[in-house]
N, C-alpha and C positions, 0 to 999 in steps of 0.2 A: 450484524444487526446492532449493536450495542454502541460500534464508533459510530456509525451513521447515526443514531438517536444521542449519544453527545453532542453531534456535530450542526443538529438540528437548528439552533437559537442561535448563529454565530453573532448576530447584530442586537443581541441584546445587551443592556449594560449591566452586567453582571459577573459572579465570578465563572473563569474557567474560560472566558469566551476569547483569548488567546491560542492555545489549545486547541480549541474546536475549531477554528479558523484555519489554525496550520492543517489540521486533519483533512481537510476539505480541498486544499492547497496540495499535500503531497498523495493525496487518493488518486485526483488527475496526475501529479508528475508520473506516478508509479502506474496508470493507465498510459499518458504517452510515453512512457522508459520503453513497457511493455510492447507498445504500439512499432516504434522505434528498431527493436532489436526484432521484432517479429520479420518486419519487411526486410530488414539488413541479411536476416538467416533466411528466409523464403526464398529472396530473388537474388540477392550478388553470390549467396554461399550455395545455392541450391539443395537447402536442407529441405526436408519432407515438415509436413504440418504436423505428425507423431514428432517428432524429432524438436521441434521447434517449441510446442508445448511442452513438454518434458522439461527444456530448458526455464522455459521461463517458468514451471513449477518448481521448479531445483531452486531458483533465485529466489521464489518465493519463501520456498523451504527458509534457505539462507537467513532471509530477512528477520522471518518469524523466529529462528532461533539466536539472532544476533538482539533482538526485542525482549526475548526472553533473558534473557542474560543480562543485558540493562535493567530489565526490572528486575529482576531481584537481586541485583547488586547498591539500586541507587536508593537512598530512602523519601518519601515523598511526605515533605512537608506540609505543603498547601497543596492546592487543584492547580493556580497559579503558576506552579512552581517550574522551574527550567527543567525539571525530571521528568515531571508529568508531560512537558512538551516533546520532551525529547522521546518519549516510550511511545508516546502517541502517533509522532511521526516517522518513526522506523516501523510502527506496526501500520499506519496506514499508506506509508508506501509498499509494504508489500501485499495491502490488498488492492489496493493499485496491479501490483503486477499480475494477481490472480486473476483478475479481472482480465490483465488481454491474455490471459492460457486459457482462459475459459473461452474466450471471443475466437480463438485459435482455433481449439479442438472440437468445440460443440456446434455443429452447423444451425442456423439460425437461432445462436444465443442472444437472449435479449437484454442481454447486458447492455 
């Protein structure tokens, strides 16, 4: 909820609205990553749909703990700043990738 309402204003001239752009930017990458590896593991590897989500919530997992560890390693000067962009887009790419485990495992998700 919270990246999605940063992400809200990208075209305003204001501060942060770098940031918020890539947010929006790697939401999708990390919906088609997800997209991507789904069909790859569905149909040429013959993985089951348990099996296929699982993976991509592991990834997910991955993301969100590789996010964490950037933030509290980097110190965030500005809103502006390359830190803030860079936490922002490791953590919305892996809600990106939640997003196609959700699309995966929940039949008529309306994501």
């Amino acid at each position: 909820g919270n990246i999605i309402a940063a992400a809200s204003d990208i075209y305003v001239e204001a501060r942060g609205v770098f940031p918020r752009l890539m947010v929006c930017i790697f939401i999708g990458l990390g919906a088609f990553t997800a997209t991507v590896i789904s069909m790859k593991l569905r149909f040429a590897s013959v993985y089951t749909k348990w099996e296929t989500g699982m993976i991509l919530f592991a990834l997910e997992a991955v993301g969100l703990f590789v996010a964490m560890i950037v933030g509290a390693c980097l110190n965030y000067p500005d809103v502006d700043s390359w830190q803030v962009t860079l936490s922002a887009v490791i953590t919305s790419f892996a809600m990106g990738l939640q997003n196609g485990a959700a699309m995966v495992l929940i039949p008529n998700c309306p994501a």
